[in-house]
N, C-alpha and C positions, 0 to 999 in steps of 0.2 A: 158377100151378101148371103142373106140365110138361104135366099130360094136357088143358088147356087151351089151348095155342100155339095162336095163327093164324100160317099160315106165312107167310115171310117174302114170296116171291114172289107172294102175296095182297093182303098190305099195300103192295107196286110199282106191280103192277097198279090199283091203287084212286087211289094219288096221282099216275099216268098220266095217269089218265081222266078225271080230275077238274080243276077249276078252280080247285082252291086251294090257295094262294101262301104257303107258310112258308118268309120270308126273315131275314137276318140284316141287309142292307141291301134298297134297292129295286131293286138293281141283278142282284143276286145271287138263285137259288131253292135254298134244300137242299134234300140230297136224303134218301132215308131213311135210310140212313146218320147222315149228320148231326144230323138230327134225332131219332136212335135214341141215339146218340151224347150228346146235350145231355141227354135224360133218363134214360139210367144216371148221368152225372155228378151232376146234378140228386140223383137218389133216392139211388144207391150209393156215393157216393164214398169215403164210408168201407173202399168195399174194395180201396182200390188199383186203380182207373181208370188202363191208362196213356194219358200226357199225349198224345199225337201220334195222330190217326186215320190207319189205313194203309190204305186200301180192300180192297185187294188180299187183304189178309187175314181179310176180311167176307167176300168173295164166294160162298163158297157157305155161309153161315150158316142155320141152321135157321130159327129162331123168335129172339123175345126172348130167352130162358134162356141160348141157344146163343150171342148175342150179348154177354150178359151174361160171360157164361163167357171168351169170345173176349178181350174189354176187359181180364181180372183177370188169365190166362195171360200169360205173358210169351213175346214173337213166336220170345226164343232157342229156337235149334233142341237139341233135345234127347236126349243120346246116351246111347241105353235098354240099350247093353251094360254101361255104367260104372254101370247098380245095383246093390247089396250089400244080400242080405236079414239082417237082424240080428231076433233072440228077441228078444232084450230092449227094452225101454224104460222109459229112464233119467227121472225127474222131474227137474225144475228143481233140486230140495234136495240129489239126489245127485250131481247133474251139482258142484253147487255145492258140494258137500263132497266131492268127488273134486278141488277147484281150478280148475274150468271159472269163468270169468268173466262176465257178461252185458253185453252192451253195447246201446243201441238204435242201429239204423240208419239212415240218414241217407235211405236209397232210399223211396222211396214203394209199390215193387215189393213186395206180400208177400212173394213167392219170391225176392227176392235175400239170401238167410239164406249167412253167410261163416263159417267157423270157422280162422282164424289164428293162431301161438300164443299158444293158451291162451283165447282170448277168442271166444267166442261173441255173432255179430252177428243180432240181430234187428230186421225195421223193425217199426213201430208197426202193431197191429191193434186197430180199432174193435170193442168187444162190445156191442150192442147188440139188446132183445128183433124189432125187425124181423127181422135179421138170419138167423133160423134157419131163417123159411120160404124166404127168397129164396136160401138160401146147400145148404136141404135138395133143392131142385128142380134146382138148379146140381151137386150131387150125383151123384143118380141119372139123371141125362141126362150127364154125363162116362160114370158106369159101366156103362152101355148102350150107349152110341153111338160113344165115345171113345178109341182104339190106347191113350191115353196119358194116367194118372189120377193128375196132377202136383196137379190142385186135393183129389182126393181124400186123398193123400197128405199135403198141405198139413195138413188140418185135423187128422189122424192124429196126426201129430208135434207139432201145438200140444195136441189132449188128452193126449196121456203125457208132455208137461215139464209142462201145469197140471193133473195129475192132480187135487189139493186145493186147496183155497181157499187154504194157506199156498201152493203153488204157484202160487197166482194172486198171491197179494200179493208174492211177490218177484218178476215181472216186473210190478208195477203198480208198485211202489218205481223198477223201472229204466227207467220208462216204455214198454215194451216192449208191456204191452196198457194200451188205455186202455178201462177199467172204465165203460161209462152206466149200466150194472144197481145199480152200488152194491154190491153181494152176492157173493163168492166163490163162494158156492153156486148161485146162480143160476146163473153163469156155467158153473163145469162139467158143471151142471146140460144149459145149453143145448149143447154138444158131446155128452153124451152122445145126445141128440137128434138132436144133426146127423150122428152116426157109428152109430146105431143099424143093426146089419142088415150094415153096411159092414165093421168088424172082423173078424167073422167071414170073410169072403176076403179080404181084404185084411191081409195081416202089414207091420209096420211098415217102412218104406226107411228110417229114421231119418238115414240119413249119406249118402240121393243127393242130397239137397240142400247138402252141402258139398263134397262130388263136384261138380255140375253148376255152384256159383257160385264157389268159393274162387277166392281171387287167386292 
């Protein structure tokens, strides 16, 4: 939970001072980093962990949350002029009966969402009941602490394409989400959850995420 963090320069200090050795060989000691690193992979991976640790862009991380958040963000720089706020938000079914296409995307990157003619690219997201507390603390620590509320935005756009459970089942046909709940309901059940409180200030970006990645 967010109001739980031990900060991070806490948890440095302690494996400074301390005598013990979490290596990868004998030769080698991680650092917390790394070993912060091995266990969001470990716990979270389902959320799109990117592969490569950059230190540089840890450095001044908060807490775990912060780190977690860090790991899922994508390092691309992000150009806050080119959003367009749009009213509406389109579901999967009309997107799809207006000729919109689905595809699943090959990136492990949430955020690398493309829209090209015609075809809208989505990578694969895990739903999963963990999922809402870690992804609800990851949340409200973006919309408090954050210039830039790309993850917040993120989940915004995934509840108004699976608004309904039919909405979940045509991107569970495209493999686009992969279902562990089993339950369409459940599922939107759990966004509503994750967005509560958040909708109301936050109005949908729906298209800066085809802004920020389209080829």
């Amino acid at each position: 939970m967010l109001e739980n963090q031990l900060p991070f320069f806490i948890l440095e200090d302690f494996i400074h001072d301390t005598h013990i050795n979490v290596s990868s060989n004998k030769y080698e000691k991680l650092s917390l980093l790394e070993i912060t690193r091995g266990l969001t992979k470990l716990r979270w991976g389902y959320l799109g962990i990117e592969e490569s640790l950059d230190e540089s862009k840890y450095s001044k991380v908060d807490h775990l949350v912060d780190f977690l958040r860090c790991s899922i963000v994508p390092s691309k720089s992000i150009e806050k002029d080119r959003e367009e706020i749009l009213t509406t938000s389109p579901s999967v079914t009309k997107l799809h009966q207006a000729g919109v296409k689905f595809k699943l995307g090959s990136s492990k990157n949430l955020f690398d969402i493309r829209f090209k003619n015609g075809i809208l690219e989505i990578p694969r997201i895990t739903i999963c009941s963990p999922m809402k507390y870690v992804v609800k603390n990851m949340l409200a620590f973006e919309k408090s602490q954050s210039e830039v509320h790309l993850l917040n935005h993120y989940f915004i756009l995934i509840r108004c394409l699976a608004k309904t459970p039919k909405n979940v089942e045509l991107l569970v046909q495209h493999e686009i989400i992969h279902n562990r709940l089993g339950d369409g309901e459940q599922m939107s059940s759990i966004f509503i959850a994750l967005l509560n409180g958040l909708l109301s200030i936050s109005i949908l970006h729906i298209f800066t995420f085809l802004y920020w990645w389209k080829s």
